[in-house]
LUMGUPA-52485 format. One line per 3 residues: their letters; for each residue z, x, y of N, C-alpha, C. Coordinates in steps of 0.02 Angstrom, whole numbers. Layout:
! residues N
a	Z:X:Y:Z:X:Y:Z:X:Y; ...
END
This chain:
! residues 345
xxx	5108:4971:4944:5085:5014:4890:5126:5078:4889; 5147:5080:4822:5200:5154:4830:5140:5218:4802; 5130:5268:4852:5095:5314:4850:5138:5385:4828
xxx	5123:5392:4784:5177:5456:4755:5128:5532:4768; 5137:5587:4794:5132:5652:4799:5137:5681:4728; 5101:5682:4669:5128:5698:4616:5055:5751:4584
xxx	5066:5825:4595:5025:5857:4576:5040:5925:4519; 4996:5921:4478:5020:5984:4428:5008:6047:4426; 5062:6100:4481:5013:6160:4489:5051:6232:4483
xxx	5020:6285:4455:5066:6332:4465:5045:6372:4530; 5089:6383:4572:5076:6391:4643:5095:6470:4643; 5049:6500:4645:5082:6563:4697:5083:6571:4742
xxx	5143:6632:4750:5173:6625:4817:5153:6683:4854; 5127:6665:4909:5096:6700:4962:5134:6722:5029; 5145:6777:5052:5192:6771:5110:5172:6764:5171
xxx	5216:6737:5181:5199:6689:5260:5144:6728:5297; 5155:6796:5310:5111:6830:5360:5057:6864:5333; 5030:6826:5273:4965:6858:5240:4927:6811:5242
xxx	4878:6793:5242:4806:6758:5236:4769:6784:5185; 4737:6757:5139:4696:6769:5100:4647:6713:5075; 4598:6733:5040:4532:6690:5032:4572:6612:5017
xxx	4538:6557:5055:4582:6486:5035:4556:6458:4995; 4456:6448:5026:4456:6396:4952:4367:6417:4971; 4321:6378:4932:4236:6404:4933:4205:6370:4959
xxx	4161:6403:4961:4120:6368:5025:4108:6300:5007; 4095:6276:4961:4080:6201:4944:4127:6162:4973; 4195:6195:4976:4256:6158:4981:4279:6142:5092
xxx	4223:6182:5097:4209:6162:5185:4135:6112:5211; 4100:6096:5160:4060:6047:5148:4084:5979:5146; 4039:5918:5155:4074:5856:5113:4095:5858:5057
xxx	4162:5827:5019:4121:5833:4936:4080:5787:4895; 4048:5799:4850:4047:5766:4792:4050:5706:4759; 4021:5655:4780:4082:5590:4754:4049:5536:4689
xxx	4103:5539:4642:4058:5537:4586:4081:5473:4556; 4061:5401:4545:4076:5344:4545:4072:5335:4450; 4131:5312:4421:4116:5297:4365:4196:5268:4332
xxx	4196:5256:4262:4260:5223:4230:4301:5287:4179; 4355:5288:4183:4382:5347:4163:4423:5320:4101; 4405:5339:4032:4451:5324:3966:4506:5312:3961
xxx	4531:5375:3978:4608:5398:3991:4652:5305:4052; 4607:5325:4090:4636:5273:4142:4641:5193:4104; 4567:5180:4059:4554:5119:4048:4585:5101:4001
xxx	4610:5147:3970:4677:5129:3908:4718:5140:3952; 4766:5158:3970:4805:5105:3999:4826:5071:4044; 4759:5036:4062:4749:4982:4111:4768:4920:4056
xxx	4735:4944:4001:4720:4898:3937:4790:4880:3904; 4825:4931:3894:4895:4916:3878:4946:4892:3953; 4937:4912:4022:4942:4831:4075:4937:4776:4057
xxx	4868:4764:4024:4843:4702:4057:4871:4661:3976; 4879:4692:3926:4916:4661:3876:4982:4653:3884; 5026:4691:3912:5078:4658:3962:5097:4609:3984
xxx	5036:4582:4012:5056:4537:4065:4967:4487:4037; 4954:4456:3981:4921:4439:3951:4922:4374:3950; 4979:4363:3964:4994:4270:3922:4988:4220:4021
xxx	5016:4290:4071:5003:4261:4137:4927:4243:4170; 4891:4263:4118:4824:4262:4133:4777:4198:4117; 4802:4163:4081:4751:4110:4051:4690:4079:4101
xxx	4737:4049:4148:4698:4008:4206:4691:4073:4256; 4668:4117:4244:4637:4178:4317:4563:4153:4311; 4535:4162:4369:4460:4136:4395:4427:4203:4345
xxx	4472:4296:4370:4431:4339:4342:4426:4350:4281; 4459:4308:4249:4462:4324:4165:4368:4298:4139; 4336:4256:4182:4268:4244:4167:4234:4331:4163
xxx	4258:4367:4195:4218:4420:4204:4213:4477:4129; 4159:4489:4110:4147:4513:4059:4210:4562:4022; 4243:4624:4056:4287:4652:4049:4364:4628:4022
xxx	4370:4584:4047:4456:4541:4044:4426:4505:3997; 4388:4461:3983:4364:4434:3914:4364:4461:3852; 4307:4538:3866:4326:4562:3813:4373:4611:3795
xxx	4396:4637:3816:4498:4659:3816:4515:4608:3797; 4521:4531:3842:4577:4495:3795:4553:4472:3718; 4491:4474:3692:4472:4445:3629:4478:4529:3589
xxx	4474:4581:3620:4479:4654:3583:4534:4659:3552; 4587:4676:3593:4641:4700:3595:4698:4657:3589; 4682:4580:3596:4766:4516:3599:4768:4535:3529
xxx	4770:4561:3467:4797:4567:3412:4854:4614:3402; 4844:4670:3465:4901:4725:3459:4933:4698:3520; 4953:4650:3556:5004:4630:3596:5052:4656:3598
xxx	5071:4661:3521:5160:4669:3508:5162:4749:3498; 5093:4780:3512:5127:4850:3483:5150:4869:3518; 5214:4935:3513:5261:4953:3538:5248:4985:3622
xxx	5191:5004:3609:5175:5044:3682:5145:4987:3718; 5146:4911:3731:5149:4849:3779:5231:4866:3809; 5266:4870:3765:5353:4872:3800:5377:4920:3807
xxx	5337:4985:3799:5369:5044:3805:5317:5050:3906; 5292:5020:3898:5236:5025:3972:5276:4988:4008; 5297:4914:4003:5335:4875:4021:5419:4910:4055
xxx	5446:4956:4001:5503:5007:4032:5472:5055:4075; 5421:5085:4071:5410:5124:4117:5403:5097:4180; 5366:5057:4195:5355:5017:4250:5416:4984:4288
xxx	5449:4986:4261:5521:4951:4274:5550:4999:4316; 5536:5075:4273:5564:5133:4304:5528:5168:4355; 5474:5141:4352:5438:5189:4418:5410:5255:4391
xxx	5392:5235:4323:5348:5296:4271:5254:5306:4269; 5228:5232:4298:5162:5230:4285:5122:5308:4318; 5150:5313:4382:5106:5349:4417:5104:5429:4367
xxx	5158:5436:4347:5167:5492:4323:5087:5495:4257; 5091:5455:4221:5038:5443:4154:4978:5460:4176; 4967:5383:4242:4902:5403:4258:4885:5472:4281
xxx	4925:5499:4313:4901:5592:4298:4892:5623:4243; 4934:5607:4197:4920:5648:4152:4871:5597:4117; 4815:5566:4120:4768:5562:4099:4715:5578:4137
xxx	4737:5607:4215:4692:5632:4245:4677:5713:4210; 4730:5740:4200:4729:5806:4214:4710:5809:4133; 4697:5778:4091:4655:5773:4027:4712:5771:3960
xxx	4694:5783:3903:4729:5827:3861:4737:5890:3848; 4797:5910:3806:4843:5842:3778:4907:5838:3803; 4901:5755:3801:4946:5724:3848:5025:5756:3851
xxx	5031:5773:3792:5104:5817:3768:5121:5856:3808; 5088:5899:3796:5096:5965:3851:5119:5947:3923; 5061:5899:3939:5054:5875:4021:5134:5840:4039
xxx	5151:5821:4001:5201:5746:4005:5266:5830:3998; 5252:5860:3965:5324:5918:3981:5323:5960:4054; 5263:5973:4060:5265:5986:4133:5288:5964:4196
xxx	5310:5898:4185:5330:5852:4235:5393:5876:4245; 5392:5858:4345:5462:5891:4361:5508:5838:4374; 5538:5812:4332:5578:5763:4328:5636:5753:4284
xxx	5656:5710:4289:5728:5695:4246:5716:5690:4178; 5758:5725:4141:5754:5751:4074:5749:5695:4021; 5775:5628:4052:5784:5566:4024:5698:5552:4042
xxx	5683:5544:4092:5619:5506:4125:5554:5543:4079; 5579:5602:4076:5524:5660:4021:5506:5627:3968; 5584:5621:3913:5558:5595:3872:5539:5510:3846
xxx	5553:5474:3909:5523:5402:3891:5431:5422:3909; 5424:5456:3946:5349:5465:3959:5309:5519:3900; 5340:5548:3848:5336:5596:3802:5323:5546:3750
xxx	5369:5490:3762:5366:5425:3687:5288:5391:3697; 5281:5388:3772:5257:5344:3790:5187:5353:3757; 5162:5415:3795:5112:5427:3771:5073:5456:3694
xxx	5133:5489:3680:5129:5486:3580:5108:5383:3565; 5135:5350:3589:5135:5285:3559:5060:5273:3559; 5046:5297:3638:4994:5261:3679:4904:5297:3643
xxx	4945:5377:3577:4893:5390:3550:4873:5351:3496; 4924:5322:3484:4927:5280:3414:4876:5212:3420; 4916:5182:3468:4852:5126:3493:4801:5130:3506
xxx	4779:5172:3529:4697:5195:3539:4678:5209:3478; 4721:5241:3430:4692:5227:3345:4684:5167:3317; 4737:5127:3315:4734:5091:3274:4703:5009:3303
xxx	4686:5033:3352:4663:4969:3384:4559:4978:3385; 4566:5051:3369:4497:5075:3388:4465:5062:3464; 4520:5086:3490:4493:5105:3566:4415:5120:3583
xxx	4408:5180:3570:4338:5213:3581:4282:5184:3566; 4289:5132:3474:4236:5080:3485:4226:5034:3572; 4282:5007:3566:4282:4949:3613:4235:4978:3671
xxx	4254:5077:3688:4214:5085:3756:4136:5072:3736; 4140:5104:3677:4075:5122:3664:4031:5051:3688; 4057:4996:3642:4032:4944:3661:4018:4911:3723
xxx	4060:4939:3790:4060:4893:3836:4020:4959:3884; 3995:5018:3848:3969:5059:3902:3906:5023:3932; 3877:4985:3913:3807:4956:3977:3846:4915:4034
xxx	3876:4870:4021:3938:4842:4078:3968:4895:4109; 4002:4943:4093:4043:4993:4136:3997:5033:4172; 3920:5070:4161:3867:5078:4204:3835:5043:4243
xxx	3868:4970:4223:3811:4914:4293:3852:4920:4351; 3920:4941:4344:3977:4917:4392:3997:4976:4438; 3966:5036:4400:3957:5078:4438:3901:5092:4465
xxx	3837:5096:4447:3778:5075:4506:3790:5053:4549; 3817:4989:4538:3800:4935:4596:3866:4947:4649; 3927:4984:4661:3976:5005:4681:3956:5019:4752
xxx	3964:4999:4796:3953:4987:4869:3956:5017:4927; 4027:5071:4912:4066:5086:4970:4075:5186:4973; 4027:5188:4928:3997:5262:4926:4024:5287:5000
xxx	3973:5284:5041:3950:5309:5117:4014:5295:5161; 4055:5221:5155:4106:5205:5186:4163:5262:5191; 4152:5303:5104:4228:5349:5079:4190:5414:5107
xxx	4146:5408:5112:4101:5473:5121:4143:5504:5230; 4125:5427:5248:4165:5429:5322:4223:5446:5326; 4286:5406:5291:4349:5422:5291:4344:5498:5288
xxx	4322:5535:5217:4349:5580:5193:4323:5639:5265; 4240:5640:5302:4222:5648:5340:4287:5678:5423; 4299:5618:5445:4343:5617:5478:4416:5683:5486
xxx	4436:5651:5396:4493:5717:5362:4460:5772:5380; 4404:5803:5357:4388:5859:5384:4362:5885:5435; 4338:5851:5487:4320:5880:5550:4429:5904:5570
xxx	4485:5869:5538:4506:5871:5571:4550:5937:5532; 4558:5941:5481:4578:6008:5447:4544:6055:5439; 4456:6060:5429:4419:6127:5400:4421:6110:5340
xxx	4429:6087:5291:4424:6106:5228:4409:6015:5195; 4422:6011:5111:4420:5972:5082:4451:5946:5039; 4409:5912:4984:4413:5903:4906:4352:5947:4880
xxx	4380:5956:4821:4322:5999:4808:4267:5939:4772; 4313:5889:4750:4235:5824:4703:4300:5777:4707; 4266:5731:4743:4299:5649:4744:4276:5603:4685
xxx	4327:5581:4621:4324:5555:4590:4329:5463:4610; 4279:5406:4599:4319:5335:4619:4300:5314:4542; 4353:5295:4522:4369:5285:4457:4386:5187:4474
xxx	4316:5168:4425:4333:5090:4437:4345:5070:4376; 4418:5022:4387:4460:5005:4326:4459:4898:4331; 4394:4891:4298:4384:4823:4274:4448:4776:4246
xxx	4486:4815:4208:4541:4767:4179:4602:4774:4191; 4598:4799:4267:4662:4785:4306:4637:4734:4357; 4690:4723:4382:4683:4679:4446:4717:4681:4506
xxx	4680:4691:4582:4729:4700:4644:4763:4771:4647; 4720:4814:4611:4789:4875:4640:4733:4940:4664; 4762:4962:4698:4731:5043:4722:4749:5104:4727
xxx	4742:5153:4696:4780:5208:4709:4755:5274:4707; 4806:5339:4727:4764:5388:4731:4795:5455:4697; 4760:5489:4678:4797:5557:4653:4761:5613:4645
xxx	4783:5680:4649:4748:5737:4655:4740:5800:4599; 4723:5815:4581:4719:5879:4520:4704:5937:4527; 4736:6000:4517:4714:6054:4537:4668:6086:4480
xxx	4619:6130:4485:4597:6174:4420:4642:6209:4439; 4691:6266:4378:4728:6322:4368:4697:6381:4400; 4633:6373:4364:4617:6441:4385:4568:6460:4445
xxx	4535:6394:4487:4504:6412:4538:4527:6394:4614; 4592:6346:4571:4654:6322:4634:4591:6251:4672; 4541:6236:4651:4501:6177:4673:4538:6121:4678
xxx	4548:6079:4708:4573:6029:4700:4525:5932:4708; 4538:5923:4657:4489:5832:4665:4520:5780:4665; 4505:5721:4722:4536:5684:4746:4516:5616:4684
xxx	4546:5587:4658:4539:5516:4608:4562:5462:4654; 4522:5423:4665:4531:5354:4691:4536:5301:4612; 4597:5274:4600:4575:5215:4564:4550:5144:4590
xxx	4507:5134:4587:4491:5055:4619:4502:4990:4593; 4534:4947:4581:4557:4887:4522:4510:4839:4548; 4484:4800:4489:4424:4736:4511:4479:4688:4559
xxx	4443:4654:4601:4493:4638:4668:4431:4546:4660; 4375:4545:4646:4344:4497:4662:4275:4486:4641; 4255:4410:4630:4172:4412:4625:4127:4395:4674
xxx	4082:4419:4677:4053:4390:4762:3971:4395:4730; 3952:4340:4716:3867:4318:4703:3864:4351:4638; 3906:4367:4579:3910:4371:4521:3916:4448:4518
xxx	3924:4487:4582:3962:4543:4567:4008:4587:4570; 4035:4610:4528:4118:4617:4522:4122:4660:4576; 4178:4645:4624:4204:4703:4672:4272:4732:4681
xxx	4253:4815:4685:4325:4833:4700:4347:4864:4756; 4389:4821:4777:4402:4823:4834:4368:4827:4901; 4364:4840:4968:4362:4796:5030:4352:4894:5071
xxx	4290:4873:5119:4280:4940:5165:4370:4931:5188; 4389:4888:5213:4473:4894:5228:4532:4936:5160; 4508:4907:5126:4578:4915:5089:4571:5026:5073
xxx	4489:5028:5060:4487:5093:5063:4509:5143:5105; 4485:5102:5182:4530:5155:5235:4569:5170:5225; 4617:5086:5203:4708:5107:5204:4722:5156:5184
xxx	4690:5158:5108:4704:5184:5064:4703:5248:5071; 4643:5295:5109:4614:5364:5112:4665:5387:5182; 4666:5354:5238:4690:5367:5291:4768:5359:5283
xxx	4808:5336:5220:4866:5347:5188:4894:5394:5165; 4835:5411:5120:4849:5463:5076:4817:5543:5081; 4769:5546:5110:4725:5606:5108:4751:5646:5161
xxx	4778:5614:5217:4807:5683:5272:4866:5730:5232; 4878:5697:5184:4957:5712:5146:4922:5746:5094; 4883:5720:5076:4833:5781:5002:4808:5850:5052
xxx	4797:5834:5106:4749:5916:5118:4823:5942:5138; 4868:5926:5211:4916:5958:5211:4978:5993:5162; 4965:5952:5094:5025:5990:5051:4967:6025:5024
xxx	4916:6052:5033:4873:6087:4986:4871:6159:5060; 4880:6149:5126:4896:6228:5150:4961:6238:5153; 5026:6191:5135:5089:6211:5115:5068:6232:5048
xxx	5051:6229:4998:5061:6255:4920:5012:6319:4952; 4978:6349:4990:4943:6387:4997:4984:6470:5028; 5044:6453:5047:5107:6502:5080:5163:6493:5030
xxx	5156:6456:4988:5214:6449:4934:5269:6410:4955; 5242:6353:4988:5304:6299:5024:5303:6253:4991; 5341:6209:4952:5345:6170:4921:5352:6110:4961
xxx	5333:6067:4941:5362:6003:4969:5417:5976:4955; 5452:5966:4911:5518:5953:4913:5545:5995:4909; 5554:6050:4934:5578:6113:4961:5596:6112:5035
xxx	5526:6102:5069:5525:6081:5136:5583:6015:5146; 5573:5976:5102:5607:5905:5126:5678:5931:5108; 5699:5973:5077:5780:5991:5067:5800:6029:5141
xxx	5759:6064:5164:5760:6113:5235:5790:6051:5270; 5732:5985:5278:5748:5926:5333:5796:5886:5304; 5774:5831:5316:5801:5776:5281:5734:5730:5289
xxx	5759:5679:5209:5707:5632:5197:5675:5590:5266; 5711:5600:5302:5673:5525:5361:5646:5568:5415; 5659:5659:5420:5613:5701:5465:5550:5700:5431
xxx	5561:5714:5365:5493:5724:5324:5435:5662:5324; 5482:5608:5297:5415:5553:5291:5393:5528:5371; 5448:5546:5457:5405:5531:5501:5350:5604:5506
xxx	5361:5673:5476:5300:5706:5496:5244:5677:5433; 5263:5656:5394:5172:5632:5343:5163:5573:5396; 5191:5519:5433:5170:5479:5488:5104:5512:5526
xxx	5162:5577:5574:5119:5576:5615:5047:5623:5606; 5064:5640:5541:5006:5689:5510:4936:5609:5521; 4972:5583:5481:4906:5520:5458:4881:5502:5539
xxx	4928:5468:5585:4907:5473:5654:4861:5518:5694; 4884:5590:5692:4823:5636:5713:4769:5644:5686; 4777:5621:5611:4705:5627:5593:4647:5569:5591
xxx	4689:5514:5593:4626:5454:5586:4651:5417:5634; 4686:5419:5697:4685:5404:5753:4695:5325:5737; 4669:5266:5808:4680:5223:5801:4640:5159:5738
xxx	4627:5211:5694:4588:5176:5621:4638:5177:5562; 4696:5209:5598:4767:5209:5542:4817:5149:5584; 4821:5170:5635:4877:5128:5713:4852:5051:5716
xxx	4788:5046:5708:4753:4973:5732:4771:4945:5801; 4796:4999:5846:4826:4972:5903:4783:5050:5955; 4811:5049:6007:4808:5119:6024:4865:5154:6013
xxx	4858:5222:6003:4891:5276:5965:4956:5271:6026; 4939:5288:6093:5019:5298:6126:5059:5233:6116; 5016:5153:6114:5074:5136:6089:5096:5116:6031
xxx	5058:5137:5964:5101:5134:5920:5138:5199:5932; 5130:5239:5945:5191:5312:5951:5262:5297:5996; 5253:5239:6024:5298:5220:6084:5342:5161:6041
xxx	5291:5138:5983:5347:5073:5943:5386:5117:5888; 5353:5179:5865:5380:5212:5810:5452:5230:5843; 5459:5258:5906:5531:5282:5947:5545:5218:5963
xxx	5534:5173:5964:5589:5115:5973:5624:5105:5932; 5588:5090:5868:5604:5075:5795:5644:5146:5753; 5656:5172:5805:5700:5234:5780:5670:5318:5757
xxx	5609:5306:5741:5563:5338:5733:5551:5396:5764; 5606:5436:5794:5616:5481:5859:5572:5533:5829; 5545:5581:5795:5526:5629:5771:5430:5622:5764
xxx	5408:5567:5763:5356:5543:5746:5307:5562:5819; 5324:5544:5884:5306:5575:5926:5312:5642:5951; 5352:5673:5957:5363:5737:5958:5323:5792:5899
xxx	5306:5771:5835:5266:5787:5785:5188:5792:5811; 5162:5730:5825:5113:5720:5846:5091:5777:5908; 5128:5765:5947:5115:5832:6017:5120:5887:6008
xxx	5165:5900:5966:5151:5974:5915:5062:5996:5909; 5061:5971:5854:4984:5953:5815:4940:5976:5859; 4955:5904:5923:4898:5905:5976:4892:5961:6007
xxx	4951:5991:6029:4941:6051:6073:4944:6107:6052; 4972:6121:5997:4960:6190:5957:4900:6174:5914; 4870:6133:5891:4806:6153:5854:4747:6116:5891
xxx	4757:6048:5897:4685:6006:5901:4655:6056:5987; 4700:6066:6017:4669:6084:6058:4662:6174:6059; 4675:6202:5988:4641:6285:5986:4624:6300:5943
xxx	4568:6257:5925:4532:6255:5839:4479:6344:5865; 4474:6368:5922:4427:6421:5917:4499:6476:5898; 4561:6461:5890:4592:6521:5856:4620:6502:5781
xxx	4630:6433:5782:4635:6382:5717:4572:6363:5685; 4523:6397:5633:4475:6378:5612:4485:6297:5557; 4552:6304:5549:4576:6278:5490:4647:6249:5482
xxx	4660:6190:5460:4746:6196:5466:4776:6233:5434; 4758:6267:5371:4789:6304:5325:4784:6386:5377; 4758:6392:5420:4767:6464:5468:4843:6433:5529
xxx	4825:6380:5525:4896:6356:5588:4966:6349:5532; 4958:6338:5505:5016:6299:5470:5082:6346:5456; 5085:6411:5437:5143:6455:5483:5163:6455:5544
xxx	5114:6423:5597:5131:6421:5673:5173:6347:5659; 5150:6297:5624:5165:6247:5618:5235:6232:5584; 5250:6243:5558:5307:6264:5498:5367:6290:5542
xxx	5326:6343:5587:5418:6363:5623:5405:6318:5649; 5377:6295:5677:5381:6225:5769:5423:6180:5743; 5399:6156:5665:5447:6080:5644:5514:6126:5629
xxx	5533:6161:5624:5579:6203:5608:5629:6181:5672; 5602:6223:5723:5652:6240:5799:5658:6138:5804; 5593:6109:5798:5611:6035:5825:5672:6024:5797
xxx	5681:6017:5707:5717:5984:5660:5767:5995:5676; 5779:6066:5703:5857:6096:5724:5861:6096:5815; 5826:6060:5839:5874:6036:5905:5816:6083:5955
xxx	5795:6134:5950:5758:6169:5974:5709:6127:6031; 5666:6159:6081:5610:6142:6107:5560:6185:6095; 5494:6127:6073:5421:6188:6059:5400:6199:6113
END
């Protein structure tokens, strides 16, 4: 699963040796977690799954109410332009970008210029979504939800794994201090097999909420499921040490690909390693932790242990002067620093 870091924020910049208020009290609580189907997302799941429409005939899940009625809704606009303009994006490695900007709301215009990317990549995702307003017109999108809203409330009732995400996310914070401020799980019926995650800031209260998409994965005694207490771990214990940590780097005005220009790409992605390692221990490793830390340096991985002992010994073990990672993370910052450049911590 390619997990992209892709957040929309204007960051101020704070200097290193100041501290100031981080985030509210709610946001040192559990958060929030609010189970339901998101518009923005379900169009274009809908323009996916017309995509790739004609591969579907003989699927077991096409019985399931959703893929039925999408394919009897919507197989009339097959050919409209935003099926092959989705089709190029995807090709290019554009989806993740959309599904944010249908996180972060309308209008999509605006959002889609904000993106920090290639001037070319801007405007296929600028077409994209102008197209992608058109189809939701002319196809009458919004009927279709309207119609299928008693189905899209059964599927979220009956949604299972509440308490399971409630643990993961749990875990993340005993081990940072802090949070999400409201965990979104956004279940997307007329996709299939996929999972993913992404984060949104408010502008003005700097809050940040975690979106799980969940794709229907299966039926089990006639009810639709998405996804597996497993596939969620992966998923949270993947991605979430990397959501709170770039959220006390954006908190000193450190960028992340800023930072990764300081290193190089293969220092950086072994410290999001050993970030995920310290925090969810052997429920990320599936082994014990020293020796997966012992296969990561075989496998070349030299930085991944040395990261980890950092962590361990400058924070996990002085949380009474570290309330928080976002209070360590200048201590932290020079350490990968002296490591990256040859140094001893």
């Amino acid at each position: 699963m390619r997990n992209r870091i892709i957040v929309f924020a204007i960051v101020l910049f704070v200097c290193l040796t100041g501290f100031g208020r981080v985030f509210s009290s709610d946001e040192q609580n559990p958060p929030e977690i609010e189970i339901y189907s998101h518009p923005g997302v379900e169009l274009v799941n809908v323009v996916a799954f017309l995509s790739t429409i004609d591969q579907y005939s003989n699927c077991q899940l096409l019985t399931s109410v959703f893929l039925y009625q999408a394919k009897k809704f919507f197989a009339p606009w097959k050919d409209h332009p935003v099926v092959q303009q989705y089709v190029i994006l995807k090709d290019n490695e554009g989806i993740d970008e959309v599904y944010q900007i249908m996180l972060e709301g309308e209008p999509w215009e605006e959002q889609a210029a904000k993106l920090e990317i290639e001037d070319e990549d801007k405007e296929q995702i600028v077409l994209f979504v102008e197209t992608l307003q058109d189809f939701a017109k002319v196809s009458h999108f919004s009927q279709y939800m309207t119609t299928m809203k008693h189905p899209y409330s059964q599927i979220a009732s009956s949604f299972q794994y509440t308490e399971h995400i409630q643990e993961e996310l749990r875990t993340a914070q005993n081990f940072f201090g802090y949070n999400f401020h409201k965990v979104h799980v956004l279940l997307c019926p007329t996709q299939l097999y996929a999972m993913n995650s992404f984060v949104t800031i408010n502008h003005a209260s700097q809050k940040r909420d975690l979106f799980i998409l969940a794709s229907l994965s299966d039926v089990q005694n006639g009810y639709l499921q998405f996804g597996t207490k497993s596939s969620f771990s992966s998923l949270l214990s993947d991605t979430v040490p990397i959501f709170l940590f770039q959220q006390a780097m954006d908190h000193y005005g450190i960028r992340m690909n800023e930072f990764q220009s300081k290193t190089n790409q293969l220092f950086f992605h072994q410290l999001l390693e050993a970030l995920r390692i310290v925090v969810y221990k052997d429920t990320y490793t599936k082994i014990p932790v020293d020796d997966f830390l012992h296969q990561c340096t075989e496998k070349g991985k030299t930085f991944v242990s040395p990261i980890y002992s950092i962590i361990d010994k400058e924070y996990t073990s002085s949380r009474e002067e570290y309330v928080h990672f976002i209070a360590y993370t200048p201590h932290f910052y020079n350490s990968l620093m002296v490591l990256f450049n040859g140094g001893d911590v």
